[in-house]
N, C-alpha and C positions, 0 to 999 in steps of 0.2 A: 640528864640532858646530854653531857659529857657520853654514858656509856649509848645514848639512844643514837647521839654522833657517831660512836665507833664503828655502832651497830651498822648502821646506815653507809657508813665507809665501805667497813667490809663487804658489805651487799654491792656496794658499788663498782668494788675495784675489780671483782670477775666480770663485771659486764662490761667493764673498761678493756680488759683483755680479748674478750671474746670481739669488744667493736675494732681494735685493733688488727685479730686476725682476720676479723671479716674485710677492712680494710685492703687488708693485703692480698689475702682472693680476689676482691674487687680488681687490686688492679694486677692480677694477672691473668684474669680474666679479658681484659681490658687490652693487656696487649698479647694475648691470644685469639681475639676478636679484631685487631689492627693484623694480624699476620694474615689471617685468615680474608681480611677486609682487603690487602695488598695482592694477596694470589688472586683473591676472584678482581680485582682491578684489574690485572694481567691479563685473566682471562678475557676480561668485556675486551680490554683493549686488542688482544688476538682479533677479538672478533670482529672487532669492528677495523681490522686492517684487510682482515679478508673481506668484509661484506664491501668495504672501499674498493676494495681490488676488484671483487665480483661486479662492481658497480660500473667502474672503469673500462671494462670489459664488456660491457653491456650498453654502455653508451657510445662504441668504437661502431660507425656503420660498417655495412658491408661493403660500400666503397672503399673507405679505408680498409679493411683487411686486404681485400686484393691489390689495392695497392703495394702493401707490407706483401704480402706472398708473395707478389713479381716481383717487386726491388731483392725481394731474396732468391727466388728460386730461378728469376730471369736475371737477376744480375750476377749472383754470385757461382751459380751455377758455369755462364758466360765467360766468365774471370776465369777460372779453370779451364777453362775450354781454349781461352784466346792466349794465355799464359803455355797451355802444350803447343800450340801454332806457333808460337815466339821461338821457343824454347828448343824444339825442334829442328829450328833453321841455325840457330846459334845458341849450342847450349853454355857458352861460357859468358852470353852478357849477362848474367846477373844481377849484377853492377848500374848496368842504364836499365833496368826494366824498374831498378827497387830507387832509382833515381829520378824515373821518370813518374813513378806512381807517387815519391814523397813531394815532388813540385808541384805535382797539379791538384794534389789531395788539400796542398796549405795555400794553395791561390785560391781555391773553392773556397776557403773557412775565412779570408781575409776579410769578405766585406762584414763579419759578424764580429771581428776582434781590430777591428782598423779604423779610424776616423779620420777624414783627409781635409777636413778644416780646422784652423787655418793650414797645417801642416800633418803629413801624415803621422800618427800616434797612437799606439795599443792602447786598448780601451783597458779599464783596472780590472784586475784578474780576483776570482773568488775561491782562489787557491795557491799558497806558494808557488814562487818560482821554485824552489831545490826540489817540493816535489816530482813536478814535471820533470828537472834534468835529469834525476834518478831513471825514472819510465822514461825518457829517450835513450839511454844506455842501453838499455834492455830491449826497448822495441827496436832499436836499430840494429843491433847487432841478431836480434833473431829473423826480422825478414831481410836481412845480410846473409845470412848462413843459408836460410830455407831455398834465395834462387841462386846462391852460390852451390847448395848440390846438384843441379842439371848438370854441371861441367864435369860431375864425377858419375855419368850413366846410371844415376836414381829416376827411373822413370816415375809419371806421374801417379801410376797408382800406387805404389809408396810411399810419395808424398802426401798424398790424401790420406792413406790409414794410418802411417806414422803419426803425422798432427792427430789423428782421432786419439794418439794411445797418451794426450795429456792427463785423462785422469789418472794414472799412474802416478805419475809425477804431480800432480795436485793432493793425491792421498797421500802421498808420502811426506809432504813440506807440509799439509792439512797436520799431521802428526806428529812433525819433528817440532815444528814452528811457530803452529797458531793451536798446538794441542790438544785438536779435535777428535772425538773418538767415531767409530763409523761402523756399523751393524756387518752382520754374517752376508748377507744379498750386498752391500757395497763391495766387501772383500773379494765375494766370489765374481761382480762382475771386474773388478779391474783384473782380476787374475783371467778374465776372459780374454778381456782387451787385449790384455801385454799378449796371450797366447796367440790373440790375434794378426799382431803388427809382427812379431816373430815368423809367423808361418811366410806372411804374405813378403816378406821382407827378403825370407831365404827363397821363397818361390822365386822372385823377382833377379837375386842374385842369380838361378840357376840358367833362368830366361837370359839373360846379358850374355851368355857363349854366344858366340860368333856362329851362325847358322851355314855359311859358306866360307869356304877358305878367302873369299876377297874381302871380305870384312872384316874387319881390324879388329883384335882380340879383343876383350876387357879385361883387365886383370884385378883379379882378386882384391888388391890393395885397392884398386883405385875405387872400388865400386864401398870398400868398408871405408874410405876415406869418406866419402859422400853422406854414408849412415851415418857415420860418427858427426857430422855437419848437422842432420838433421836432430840427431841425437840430443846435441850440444843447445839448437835451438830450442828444444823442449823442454829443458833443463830451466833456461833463461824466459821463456814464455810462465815456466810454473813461479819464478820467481817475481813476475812482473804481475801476476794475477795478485799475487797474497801482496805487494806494493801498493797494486791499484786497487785491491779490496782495502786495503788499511787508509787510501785516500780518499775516498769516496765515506766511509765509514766517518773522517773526520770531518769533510768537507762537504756533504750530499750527492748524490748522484746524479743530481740536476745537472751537473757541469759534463757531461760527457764530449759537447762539443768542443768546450775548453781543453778536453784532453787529447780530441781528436787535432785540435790547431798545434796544438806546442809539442805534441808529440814528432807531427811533422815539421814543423817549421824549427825547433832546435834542433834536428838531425842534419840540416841539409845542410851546414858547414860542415860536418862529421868527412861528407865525402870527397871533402880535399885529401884526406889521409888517401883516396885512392883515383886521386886525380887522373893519372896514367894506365890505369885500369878502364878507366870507366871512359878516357879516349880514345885507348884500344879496341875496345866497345863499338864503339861509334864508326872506327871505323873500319871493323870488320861488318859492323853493322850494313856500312854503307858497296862493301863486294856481294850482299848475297842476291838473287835473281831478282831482274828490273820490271818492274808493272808498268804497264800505258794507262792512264789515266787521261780521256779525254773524247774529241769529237774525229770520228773515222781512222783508219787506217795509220800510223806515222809512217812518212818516206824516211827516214833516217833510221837507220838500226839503232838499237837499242848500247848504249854505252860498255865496255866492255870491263868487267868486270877487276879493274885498278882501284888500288886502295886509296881511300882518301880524297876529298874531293875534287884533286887534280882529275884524277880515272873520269868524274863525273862531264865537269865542262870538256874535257879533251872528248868525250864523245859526243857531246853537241857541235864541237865546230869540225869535226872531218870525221870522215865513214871510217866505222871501227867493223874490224869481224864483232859478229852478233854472239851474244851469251845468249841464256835460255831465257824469255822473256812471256810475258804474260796480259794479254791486252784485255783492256776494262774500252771498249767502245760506245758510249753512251749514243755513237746514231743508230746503232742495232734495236733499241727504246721506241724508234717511231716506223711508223708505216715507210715501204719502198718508196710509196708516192711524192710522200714528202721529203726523202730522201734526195730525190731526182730532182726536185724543183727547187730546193733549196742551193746545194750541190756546193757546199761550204769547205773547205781547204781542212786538210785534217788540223788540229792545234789539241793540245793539251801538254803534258808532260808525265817523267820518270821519274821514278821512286823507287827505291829498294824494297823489297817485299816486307822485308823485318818490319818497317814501321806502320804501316796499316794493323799487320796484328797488335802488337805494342799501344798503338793508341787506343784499339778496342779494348785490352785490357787495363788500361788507366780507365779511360769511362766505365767503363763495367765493374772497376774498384770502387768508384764513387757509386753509383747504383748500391751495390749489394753492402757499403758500410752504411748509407740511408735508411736502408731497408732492415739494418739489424739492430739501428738505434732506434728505430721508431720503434720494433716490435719490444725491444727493451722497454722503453717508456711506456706497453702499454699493457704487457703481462708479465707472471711471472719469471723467475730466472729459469723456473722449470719447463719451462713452456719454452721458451727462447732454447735451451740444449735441447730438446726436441725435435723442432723445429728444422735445427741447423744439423742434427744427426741426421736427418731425412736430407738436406740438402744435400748432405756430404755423401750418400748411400749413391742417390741421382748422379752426382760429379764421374761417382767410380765408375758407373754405366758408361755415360758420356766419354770416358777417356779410354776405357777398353774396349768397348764395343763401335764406337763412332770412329774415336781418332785412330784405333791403333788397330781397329779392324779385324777384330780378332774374339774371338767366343772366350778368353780365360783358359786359363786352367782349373783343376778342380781344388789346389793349394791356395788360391791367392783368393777364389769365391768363400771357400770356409774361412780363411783369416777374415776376411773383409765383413762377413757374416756374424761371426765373433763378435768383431769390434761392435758392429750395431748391436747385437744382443745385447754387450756389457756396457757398451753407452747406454742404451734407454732404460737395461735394470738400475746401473747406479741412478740415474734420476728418476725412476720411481719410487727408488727405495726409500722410505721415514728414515728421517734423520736420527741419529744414537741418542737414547733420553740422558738429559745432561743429571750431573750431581745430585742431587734432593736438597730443598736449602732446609737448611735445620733451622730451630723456632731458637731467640736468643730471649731470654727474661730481664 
């Protein structure tokens, strides 16, 4: 019995071994079947972010898109346009135009962040406050710099392609800082772009000579003073992007409007720092050519063009020699007929020219950031830089060929050409395949 025991033992114990090694296949099979079970979960989940998105996209009317299309292409477009008409007349308020767009941007946003019973009080915020201060740093010191270069004769189609050549600066902090890697067609379009803003940049410089001896030189420095401006803000726009991407990331992106209020509304103490500046502003603002706004002809000449608003009432109460003036007569609106039978005493008032452009470009601000947060919230990011590369292409038209009246030159069409090329290859180009995750037992 004893040996028939042993016997049986022995029989036993390799099948003991062999259920152990089967064991342990079992369970690495097991969790080579969980790896395998985890990627295709990724994958379903891909998919099903896209078929959500395709969905999203498919349930947006066609009302609504033209909507989004006009608040962008009619507003933002507009903004640029009303922005070189300011700019123009006085290229050194930079100061009140970036003062006057951050008040009415965060008066717009108060009744969504504000509650006025019993007493007025911020409603509770779904994001750090230090986030926010951080991105007001940055957003204010870049649209600071951006209309601080008009005063150094950066004209506006520099301005447009410069801002275009941010991926530059997005690919390089993409790599220094959030260690992203980025395919042959990404590289080659940024090296487009930069070749872009480069051309159009030194075209731009070469245009600033003085066309006639009465027209006051531009010098050299002043006009690189200006790029370096623009420069510096692009620098600080890529810095504010990998910020706000990293707050969004932690907090959702649901909150844009959140970002849109406290962006502006913690800046607008900021511009005590440039108190003196910015009522300098105002009242150079207030000598540039006087507009009539109102019903027939004014018997009183137009105020002459004294600084400050003494200048202003000392031409309302005694005849001033007349400055250049520019009359808006709302009875020229209706028939002679009724002209004559009404026969109503002229009344209306002046206004310096500066601020009719200026307020179209505050409204026209809020239009075209409506416009680009809707199309946000309703496609992807790729779609939105496309989008808004087509806007910026139209802007360039508008500004050379409308405001400045003028066919280009053949340097500043290829830079400007460029940049659109290498905008819309890097957004169509697949993004670099990340690491391979390796299987762990």
């Amino acid at each position: 019995m004893a040996d028939k025991a042993d016997g049986t033992h022995r029989r036993t114990a390799p099948n003991g071994k062999s259920a152990t090694s089967s064991a342990a296949n079992n369970d690495g099979m097991a969790k080579s079947n969980g790896f395998e079970a985890q990627v295709n979960g990724e994958q379903q989940n891909d998919k099903e972010e896209q078929w959500a998105m395709a969905k999203a996209v498919a349930q947006t009317t066609a009302s609504e898109w033209l909507l989004i299309l006009s608040l962008i292409f009619g507003g933002c477009c507009s903004n640029a346009y009303t922005l070189e008409l300011a700019t123009r007349q006085l290229p050194s308020a930079g100061t009140l135009i970036t003062f006057a767009q951050f008040f009415v941007t965060t008066i717009s946003c108060v009744p969504h962040f504000v509650t006025f019973t019993p007493l007025p009080t911020l409603k509770q915020r779904n994001v750090p406050l230090y986030r926010w201060i951080v991105q007001v740093a940055f957003y204010f010191s870049t649209s600071l710099l951006n209309n601080m270069a008009f005063a150094y004769d950066v004209p506006m189609p520099v301005h447009i392609v410069f801002r275009s050549g941010g991926l530059v600066i997005n690919m390089i902090l993409g790599y220094l800082v959030q260690k992203h890697t980025y395919t042959k067609l990404q590289v080659l379009s940024v090296l487009l772009v930069t070749v872009g803003v480069i051309a159009s940049t030194l075209d731009s410089a070469s245009a600033a000579a003085p066309t006639s001896p009465s027209e006051p030189e531009v010098s050299a420095a002043t006009y690189l003073t200006g790029v370096l401006y623009l420069f510096s803000a692009l620098v600080l726009t890529g810095f504010m992007g990998v910020w706000q991407e990293k707050t969004f990331k932690l907090y959702g992106n649901q909150n844009w409007r959140e970002s849109l209020f406290y962006s502006h509304l913690l800046s607008l103490p900021m511009f005590a720092i440039r108190g003196k500046t910015l009522w300098a502003d105002v009242l150079e603002a207030n000598t540039t050519t006087k507009w009539w706004f109102g019903w027939g002809v004014p018997l009183i000449p137009a105020p002459t063009a004294k600084k400050g608003l003494s200048g202003l009432l000392q031409g309302l109460v005694r005849r001033q020699r007349p400055v250049p003036v520019r009359l808006f007569d709302l009875s020229r609106l209706t028939p002679h007929s009724v002209r004559q039978s009404i026969r109503l005493d002229p009344s209306g008032f002046w206004v310096p020219s500066f601020y009719p452009p200026l307020l179209l470009n505050v409204a026209t601000q809020l239009l075209c950031i409506n416009g680009v947060n809707r199309l946000t919230s309703k496609v992807s990011s790729l779609s939105v830089t496309l989008v808004l590369v087509v806007r910026k292409a139209l802007s360039l038209f508008i500004s050379v060929m409308i405001v400045s009246g003028s066919s280009g030159s053949l340097s500043l069409w290829l830079g400007a050409a460029a940049v659109l090329l290498g905008t819309i290859g890097y957004s169509i180009s697949k993004p670099a395949a990340s690491p391979a995750k390796t299987k762990t037992s």
